[in-house]
MARDREN-395650 format. One record per residue (C-alpha): residue in three letters; x, y, z; residue number from 1. Coordinates in nm, 2 decimals. Layout:
BEGIN
R  residu      px      py      pz  num
R     ALA       X       Y       Z  NUM
...
***
This chain:
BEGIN
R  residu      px      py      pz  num
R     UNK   -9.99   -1.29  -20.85    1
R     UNK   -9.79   -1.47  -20.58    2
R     UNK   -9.96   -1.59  -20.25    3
R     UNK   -9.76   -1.41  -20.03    4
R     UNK   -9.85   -1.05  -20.18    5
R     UNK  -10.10   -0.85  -19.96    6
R     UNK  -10.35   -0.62  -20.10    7
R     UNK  -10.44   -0.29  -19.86    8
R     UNK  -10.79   -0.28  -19.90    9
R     UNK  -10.92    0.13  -19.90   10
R     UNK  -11.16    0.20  -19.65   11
R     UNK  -11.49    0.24  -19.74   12
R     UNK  -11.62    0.59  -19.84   13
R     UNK  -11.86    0.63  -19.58   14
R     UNK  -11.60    0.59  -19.31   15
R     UNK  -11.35    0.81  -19.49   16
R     UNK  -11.63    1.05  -19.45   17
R     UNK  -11.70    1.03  -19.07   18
R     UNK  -11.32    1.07  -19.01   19
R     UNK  -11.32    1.39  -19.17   20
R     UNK  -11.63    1.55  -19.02   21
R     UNK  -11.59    1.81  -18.82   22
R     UNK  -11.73    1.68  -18.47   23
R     UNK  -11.46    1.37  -18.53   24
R     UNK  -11.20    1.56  -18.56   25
R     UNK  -11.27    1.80  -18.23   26
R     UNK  -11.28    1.45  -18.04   27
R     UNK  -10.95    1.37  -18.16   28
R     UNK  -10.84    1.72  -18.08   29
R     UNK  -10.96    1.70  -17.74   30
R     UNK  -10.85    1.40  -17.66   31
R     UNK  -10.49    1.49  -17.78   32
R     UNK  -10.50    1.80  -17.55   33
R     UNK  -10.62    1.60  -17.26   34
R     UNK  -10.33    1.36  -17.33   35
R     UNK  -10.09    1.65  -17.34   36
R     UNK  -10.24    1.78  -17.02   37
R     UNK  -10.19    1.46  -16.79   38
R     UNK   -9.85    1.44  -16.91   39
R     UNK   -9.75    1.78  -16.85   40
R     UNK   -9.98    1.75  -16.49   41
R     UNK   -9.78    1.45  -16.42   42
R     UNK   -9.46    1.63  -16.48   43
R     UNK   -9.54    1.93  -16.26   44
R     UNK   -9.71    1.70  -15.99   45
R     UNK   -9.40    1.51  -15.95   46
R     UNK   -9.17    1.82  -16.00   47
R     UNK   -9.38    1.94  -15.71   48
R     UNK   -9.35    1.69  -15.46   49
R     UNK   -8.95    1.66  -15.50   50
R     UNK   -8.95    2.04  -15.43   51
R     UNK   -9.21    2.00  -15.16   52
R     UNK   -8.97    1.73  -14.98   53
R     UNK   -8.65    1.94  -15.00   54
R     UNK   -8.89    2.20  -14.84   55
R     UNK   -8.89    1.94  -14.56   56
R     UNK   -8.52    1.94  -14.50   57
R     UNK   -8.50    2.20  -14.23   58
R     UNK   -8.38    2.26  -13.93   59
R     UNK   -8.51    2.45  -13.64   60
R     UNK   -8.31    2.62  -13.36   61
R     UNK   -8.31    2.91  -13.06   62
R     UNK   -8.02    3.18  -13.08   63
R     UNK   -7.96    3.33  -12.74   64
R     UNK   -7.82    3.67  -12.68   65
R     UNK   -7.69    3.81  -12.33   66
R     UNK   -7.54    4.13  -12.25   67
R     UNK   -7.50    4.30  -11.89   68
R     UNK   -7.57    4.63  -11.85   69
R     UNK   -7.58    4.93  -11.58   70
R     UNK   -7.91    5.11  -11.51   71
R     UNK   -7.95    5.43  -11.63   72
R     UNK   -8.29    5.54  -11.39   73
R     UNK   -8.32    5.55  -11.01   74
R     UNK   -8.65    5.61  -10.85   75
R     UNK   -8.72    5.59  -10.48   76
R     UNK   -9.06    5.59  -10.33   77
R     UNK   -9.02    5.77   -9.97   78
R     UNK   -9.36    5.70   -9.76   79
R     UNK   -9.34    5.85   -9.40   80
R     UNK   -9.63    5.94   -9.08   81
R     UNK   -9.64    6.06   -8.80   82
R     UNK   -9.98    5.97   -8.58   83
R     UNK  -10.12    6.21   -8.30   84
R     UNK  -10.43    6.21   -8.04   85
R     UNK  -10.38    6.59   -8.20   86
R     UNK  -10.40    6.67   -8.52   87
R     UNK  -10.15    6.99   -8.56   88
R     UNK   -9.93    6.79   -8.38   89
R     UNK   -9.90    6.49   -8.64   90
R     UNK   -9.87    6.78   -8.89   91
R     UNK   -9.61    6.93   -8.76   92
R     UNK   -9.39    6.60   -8.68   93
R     UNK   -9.47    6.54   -9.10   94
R     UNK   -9.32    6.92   -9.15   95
R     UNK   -9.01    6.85   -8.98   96
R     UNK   -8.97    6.50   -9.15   97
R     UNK   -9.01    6.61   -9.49   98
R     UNK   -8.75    6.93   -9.41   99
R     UNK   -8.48    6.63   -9.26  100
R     UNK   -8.52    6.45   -9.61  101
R     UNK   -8.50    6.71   -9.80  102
R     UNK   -8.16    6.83   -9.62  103
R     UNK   -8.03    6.47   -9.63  104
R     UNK   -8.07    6.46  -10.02  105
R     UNK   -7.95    6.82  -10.05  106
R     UNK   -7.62    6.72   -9.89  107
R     UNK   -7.59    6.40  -10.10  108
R     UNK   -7.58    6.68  -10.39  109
R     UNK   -7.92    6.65  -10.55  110
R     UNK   -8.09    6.92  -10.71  111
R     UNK   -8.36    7.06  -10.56  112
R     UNK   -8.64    6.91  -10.82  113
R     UNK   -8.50    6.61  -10.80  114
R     UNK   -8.73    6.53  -10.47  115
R     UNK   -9.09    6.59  -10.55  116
R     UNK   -9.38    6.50  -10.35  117
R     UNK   -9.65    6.21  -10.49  118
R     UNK   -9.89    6.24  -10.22  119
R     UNK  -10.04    6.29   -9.88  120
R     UNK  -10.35    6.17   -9.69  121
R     UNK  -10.51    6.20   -9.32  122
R     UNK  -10.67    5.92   -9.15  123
R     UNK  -10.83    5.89   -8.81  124
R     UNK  -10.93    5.56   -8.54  125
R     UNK  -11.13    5.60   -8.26  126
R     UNK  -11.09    5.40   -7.97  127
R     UNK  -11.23    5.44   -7.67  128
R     UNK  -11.42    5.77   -7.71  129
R     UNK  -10.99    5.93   -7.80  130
R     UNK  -10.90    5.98   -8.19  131
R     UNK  -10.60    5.90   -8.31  132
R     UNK  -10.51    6.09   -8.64  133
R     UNK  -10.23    5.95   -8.89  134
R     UNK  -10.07    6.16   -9.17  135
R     UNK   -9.87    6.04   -9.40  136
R     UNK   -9.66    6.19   -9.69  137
R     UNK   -9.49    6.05  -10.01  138
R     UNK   -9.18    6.17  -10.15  139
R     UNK   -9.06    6.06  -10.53  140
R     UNK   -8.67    6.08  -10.58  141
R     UNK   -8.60    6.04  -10.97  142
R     UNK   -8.27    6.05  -11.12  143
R     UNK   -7.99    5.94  -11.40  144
R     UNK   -7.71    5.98  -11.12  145
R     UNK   -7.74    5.65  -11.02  146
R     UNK   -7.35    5.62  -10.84  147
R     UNK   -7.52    5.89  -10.62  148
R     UNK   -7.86    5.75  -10.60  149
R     UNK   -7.70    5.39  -10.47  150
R     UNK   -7.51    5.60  -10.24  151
R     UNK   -7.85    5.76  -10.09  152
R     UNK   -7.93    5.39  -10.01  153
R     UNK   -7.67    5.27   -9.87  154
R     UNK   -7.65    5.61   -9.61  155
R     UNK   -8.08    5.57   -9.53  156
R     UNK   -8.02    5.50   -9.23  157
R     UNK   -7.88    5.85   -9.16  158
R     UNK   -8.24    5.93   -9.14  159
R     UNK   -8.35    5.83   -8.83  160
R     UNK   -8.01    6.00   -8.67  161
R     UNK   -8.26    6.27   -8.76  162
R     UNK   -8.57    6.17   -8.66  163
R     UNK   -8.74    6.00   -8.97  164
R     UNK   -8.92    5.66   -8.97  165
R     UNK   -8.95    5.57   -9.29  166
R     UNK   -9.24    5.31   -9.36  167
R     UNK   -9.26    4.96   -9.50  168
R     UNK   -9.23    4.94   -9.94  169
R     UNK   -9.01    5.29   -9.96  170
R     UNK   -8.71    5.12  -10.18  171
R     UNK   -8.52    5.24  -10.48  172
R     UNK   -8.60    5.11  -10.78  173
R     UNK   -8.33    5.09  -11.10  174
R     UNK   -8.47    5.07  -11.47  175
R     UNK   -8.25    5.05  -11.74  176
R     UNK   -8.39    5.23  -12.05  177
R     UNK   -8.17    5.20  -12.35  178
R     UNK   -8.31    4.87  -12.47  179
R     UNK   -8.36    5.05  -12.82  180
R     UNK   -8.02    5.09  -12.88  181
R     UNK   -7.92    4.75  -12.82  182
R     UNK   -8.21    4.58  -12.96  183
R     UNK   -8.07    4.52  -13.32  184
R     UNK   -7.70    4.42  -13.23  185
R     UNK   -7.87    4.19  -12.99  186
R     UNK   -8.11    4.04  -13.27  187
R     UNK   -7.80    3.98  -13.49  188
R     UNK   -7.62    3.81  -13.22  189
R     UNK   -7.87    3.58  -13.12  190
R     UNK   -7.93    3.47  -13.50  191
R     UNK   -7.55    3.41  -13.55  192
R     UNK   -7.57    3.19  -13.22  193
R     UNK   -7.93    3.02  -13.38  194
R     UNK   -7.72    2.99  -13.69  195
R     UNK   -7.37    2.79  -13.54  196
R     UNK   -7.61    2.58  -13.38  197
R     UNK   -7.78    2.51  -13.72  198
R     UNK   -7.45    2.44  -13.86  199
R     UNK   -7.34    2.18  -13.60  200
R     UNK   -7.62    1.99  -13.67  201
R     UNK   -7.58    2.00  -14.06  202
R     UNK   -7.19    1.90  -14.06  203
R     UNK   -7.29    1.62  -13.78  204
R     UNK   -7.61    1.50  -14.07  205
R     UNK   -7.34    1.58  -14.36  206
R     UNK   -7.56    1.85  -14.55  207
R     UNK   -7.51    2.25  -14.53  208
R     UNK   -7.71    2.54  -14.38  209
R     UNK   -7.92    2.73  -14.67  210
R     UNK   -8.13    3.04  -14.64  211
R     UNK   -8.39    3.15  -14.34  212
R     UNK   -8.71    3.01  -14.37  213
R     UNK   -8.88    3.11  -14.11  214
R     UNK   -8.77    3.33  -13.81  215
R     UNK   -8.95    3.47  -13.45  216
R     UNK   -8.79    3.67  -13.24  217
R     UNK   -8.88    3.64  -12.85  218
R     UNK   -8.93    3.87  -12.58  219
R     UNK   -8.68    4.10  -12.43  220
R     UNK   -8.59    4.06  -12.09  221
R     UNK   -8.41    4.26  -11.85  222
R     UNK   -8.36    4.07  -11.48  223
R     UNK   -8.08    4.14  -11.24  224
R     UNK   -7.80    3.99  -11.32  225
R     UNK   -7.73    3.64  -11.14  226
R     UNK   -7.62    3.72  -10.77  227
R     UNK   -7.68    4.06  -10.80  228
R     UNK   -8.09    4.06  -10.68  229
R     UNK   -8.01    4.36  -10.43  230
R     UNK   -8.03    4.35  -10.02  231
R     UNK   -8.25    4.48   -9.74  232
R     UNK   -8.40    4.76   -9.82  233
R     UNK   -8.35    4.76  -10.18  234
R     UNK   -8.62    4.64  -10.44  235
R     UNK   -8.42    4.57  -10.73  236
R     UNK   -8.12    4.63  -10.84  237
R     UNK   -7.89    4.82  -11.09  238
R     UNK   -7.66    4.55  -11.24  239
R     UNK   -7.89    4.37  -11.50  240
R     UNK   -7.93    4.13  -11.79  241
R     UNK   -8.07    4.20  -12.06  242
R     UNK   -8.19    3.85  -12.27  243
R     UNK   -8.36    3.76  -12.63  244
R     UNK   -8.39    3.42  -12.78  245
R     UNK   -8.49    3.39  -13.11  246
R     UNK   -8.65    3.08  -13.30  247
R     UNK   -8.47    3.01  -13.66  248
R     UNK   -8.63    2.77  -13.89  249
R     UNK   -8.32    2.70  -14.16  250
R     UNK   -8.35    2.54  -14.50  251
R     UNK   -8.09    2.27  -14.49  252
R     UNK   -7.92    2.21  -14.83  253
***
């Protein structure tokens, strides 16, 4: 037999044995499923953090949305008094004050339940050992004719040509109350602005603008429109501005 020739030598019985047993070869079963696991873990771990940082490429931006609109509601508060050492007599000055308003609406061309009356109240001061008693009355003008309610405004002053005072805070009021119907178009146009914005800033980074990841729409607003705050007189007034912004988080491909 030549020197170079190698004899495999069997292993021993015993340890043949041991191999084969049962606990030996759940080890090796075990340990081969752990193996598996960390590789496949590994895999998914990594697979996770590459999605996890293009998660990260996003861009957030505010849409803005502006439309101008005419009111559709005038209201007008109308607080008068009349004040007397007699009683009857501030009552009756009050009568005749509410039947001037009432004509100066009815020949403006309001309906006669268009002028309805909120409240009234007595009050007395004594000074002097001589009362002086103070009645004063609220009137409530509510209406969708808004040309003619502006027009009621403008000619107020055609009130005390008959005799009426009218007190401090009576002023028309203009509400606009279709925001409902606008609401969605608006929504739409201020993500399409959020969106151009999103865009610019992808072209100017060289990427592109993917899905919505996250969206919250703000508040509406309604103000008058810039300019447009009303005068003297008037509280508010019926040219306004409706506004929404919107805050876009977009994925960024």
């Amino acid at each position: 037999m030549s020197e170079d020739t190698q004899v495999e030598t069997p292993l021993p019985i015993g340890d043949r044995k041991t191999l084969l047993e049962p606990v030996t070869l759940r080890w090796f079963g075990t340990a081969g499923i752990a193996a598996i696991g960390l590789v496949l873990g590994g895999y998914l771990l990594g697979d996770g953090l590459l999605r996890a940082k293009d998660a990260d490429r996003a861009v957030t931006v505010r849409g803005l949305a502006e439309r101008d609109v005419v009111a559709d509601l005038a209201t007008w508060t109308i607080s008068y008094s009349a004040s007397s050492t007699n009683l009857a007599d501030a009552q009756g000055k009050v009568r005749r004050d509410t039947d001037a308003i009432e004509g100066f609406f009815k020949d403006l061309g309001f309906p006669d339940d268009a002028l309805q009356p909120t409240g009234a109240n007595v009050s007395s001061f004594t000074d002097q050992g001589s009362t002086t008693y103070t009645v004063r009355q609220r009137l409530s003008l509510r209406t969708e004719d808004v040309e003619r309610a502006q027009r009621a405004v403008a000619q107020q002053f055609d009130l005390v040509g008959r005799g009426v005072f009218l007190e401090e805070g009576s002023a028309m009021s203009y509400s606009f109350t279709g925001l409902n119907a606008i609401k969605p178009e608006m929504v739409a146009e201020a993500t399409r602005d959020a969106r151009a914005s999103a865009e610019q800033f992808a072209e100017d980074s060289g990427a592109s603008v993917g899905t919505i990841k996250e969206a919250t729409q703000g508040y509406f607003t309604i103000e008058a429109r810039d300019g447009e705050s009303g005068g003297w007189g008037v509280s508010d007034s019926p040219y306004k501005k409706v506004r929404v912004v919107t805050t876009i988080n977009f994925l960024i491909d």
